[in-house]
PDB file of N, H, CA, C and O in Angstrom:
ATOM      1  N   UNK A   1    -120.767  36.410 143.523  1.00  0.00           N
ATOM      2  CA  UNK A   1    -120.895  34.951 143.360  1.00  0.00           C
ATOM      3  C   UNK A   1    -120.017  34.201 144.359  1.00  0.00           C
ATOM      4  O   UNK A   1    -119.951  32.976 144.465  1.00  0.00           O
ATOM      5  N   UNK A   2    -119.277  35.215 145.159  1.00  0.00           N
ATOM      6  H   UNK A   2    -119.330  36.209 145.072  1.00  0.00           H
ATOM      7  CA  UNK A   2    -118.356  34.151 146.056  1.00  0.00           C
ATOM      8  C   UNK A   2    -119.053  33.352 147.424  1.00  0.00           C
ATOM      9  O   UNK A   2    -118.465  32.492 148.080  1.00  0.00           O
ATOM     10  N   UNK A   3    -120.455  33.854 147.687  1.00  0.00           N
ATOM     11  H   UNK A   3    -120.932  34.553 147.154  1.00  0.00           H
ATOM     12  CA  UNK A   3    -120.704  32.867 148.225  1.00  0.00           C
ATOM     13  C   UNK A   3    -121.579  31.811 148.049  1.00  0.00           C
ATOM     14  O   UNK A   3    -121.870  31.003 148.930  1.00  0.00           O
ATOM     15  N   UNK A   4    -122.181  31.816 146.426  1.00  0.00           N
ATOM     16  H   UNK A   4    -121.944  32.473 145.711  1.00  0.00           H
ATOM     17  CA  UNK A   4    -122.780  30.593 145.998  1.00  0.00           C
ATOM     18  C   UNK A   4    -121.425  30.081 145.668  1.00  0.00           C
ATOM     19  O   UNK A   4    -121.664  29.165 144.882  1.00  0.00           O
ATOM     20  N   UNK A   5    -120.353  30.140 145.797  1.00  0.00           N
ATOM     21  H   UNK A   5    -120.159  30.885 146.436  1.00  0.00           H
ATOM     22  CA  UNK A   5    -119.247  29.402 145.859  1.00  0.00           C
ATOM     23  C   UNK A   5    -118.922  28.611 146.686  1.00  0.00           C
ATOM     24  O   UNK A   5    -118.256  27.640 146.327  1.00  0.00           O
ATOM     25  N   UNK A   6    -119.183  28.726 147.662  1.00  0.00           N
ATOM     26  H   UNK A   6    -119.725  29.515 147.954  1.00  0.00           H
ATOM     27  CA  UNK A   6    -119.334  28.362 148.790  1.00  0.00           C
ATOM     28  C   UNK A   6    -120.541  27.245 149.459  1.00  0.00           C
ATOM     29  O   UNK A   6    -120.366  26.466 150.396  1.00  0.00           O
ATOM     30  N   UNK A   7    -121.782  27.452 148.656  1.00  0.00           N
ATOM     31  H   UNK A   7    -121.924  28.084 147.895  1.00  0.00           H
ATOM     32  CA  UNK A   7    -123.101  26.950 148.717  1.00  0.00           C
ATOM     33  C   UNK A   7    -122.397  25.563 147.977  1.00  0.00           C
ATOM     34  O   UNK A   7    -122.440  24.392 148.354  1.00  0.00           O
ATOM     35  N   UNK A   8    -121.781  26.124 146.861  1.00  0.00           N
ATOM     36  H   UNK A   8    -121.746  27.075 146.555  1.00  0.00           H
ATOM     37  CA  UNK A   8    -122.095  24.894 146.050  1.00  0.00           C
ATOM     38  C   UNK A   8    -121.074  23.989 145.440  1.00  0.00           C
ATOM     39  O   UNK A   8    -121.039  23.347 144.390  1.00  0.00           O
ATOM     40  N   UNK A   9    -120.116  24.175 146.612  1.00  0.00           N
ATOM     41  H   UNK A   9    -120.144  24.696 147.465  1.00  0.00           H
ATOM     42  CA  UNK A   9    -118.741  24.000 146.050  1.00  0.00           C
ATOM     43  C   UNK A   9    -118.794  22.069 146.236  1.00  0.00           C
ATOM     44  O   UNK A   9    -118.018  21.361 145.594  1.00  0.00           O
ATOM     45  N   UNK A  10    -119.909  21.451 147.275  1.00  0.00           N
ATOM     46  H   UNK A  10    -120.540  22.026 147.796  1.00  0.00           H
ATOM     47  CA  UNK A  10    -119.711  20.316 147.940  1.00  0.00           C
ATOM     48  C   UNK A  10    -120.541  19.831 146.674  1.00  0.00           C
ATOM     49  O   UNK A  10    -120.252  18.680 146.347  1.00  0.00           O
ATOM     50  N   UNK A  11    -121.555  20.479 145.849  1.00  0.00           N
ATOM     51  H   UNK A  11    -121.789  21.414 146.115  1.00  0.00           H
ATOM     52  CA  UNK A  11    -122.383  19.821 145.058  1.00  0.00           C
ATOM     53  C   UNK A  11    -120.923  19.579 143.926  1.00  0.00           C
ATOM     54  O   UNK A  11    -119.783  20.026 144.053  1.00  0.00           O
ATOM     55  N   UNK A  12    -121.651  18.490 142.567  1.00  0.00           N
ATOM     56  H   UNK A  12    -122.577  18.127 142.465  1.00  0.00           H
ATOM     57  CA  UNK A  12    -121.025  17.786 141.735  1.00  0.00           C
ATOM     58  C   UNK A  12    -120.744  19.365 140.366  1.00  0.00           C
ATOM     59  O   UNK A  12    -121.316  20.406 140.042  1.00  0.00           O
ATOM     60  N   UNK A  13    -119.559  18.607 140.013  1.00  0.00           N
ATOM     61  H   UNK A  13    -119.094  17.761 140.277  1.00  0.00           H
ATOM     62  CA  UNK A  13    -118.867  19.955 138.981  1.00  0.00           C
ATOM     63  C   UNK A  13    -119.930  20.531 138.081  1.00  0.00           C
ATOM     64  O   UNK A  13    -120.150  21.712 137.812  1.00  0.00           O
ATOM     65  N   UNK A  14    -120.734  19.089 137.548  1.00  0.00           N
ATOM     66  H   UNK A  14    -120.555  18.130 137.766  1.00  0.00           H
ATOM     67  CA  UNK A  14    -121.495  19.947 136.177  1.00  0.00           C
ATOM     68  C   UNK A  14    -123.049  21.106 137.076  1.00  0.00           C
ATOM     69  O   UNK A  14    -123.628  22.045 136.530  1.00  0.00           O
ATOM     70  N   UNK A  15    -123.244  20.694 138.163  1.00  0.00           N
ATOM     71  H   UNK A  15    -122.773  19.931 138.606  1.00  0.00           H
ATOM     72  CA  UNK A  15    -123.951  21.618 138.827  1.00  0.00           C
ATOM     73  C   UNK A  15    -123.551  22.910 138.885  1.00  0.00           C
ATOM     74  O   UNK A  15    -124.440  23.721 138.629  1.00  0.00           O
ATOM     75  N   UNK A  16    -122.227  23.452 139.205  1.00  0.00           N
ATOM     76  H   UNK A  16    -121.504  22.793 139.413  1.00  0.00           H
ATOM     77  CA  UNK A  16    -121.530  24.060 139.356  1.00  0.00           C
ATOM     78  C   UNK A  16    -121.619  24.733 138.316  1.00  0.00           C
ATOM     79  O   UNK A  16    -122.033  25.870 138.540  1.00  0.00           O
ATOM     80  N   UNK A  17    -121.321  24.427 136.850  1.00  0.00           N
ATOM     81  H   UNK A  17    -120.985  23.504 136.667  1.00  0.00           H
ATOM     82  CA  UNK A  17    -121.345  24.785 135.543  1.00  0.00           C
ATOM     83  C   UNK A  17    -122.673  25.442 134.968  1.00  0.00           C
ATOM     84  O   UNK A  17    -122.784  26.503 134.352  1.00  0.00           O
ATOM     85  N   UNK A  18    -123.647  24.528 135.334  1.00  0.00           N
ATOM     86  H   UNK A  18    -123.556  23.667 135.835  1.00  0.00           H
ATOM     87  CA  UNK A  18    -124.620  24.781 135.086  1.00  0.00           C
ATOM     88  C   UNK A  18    -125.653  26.012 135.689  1.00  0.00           C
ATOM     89  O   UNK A  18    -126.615  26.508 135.103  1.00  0.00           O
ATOM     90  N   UNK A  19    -125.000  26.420 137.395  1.00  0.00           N
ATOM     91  H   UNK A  19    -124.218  26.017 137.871  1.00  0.00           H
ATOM     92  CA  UNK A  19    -125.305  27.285 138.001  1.00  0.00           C
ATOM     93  C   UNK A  19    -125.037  28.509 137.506  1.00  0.00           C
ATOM     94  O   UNK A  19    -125.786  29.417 137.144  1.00  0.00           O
ATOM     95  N   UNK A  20    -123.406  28.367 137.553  1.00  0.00           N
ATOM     96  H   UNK A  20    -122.798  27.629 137.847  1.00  0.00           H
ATOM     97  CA  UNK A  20    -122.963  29.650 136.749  1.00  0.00           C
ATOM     98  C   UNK A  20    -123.557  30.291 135.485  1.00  0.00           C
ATOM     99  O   UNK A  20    -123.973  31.441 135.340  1.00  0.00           O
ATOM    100  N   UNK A  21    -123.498  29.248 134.578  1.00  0.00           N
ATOM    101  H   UNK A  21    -123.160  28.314 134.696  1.00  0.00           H
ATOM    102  CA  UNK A  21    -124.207  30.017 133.214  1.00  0.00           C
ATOM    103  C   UNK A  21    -125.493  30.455 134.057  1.00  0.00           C
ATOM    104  O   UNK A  21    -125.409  31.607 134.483  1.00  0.00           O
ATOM    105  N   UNK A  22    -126.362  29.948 134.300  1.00  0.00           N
ATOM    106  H   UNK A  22    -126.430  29.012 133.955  1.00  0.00           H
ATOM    107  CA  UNK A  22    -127.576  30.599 134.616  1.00  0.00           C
ATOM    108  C   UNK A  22    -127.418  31.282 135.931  1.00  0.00           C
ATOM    109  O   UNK A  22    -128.407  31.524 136.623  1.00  0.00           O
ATOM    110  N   UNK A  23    -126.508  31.524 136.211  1.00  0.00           N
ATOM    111  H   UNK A  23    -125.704  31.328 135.649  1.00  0.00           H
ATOM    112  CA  UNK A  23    -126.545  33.343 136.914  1.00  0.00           C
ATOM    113  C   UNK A  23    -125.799  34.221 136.226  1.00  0.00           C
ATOM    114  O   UNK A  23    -126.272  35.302 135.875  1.00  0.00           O
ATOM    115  N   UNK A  24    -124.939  33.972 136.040  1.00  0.00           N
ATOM    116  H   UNK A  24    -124.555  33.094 136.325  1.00  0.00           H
ATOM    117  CA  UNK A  24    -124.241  34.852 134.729  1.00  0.00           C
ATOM    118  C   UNK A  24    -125.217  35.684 134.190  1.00  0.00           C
ATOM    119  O   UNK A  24    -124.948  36.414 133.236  1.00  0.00           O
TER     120      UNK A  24
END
């Protein structure tokens, strides 16, 4: 996941949140 970290670090927090659970 470290580089959708990277993808998505400029997008807004709850995106972020929301990405994770649904790759998790």
């Amino acid at each position: 996941m470290k580089g959708f970290d990277s993808k998505f670090k400029d997008l807004p927090d709850y995106i972020l949140k929301i990405t994770y659970q649904i790759w998790e």
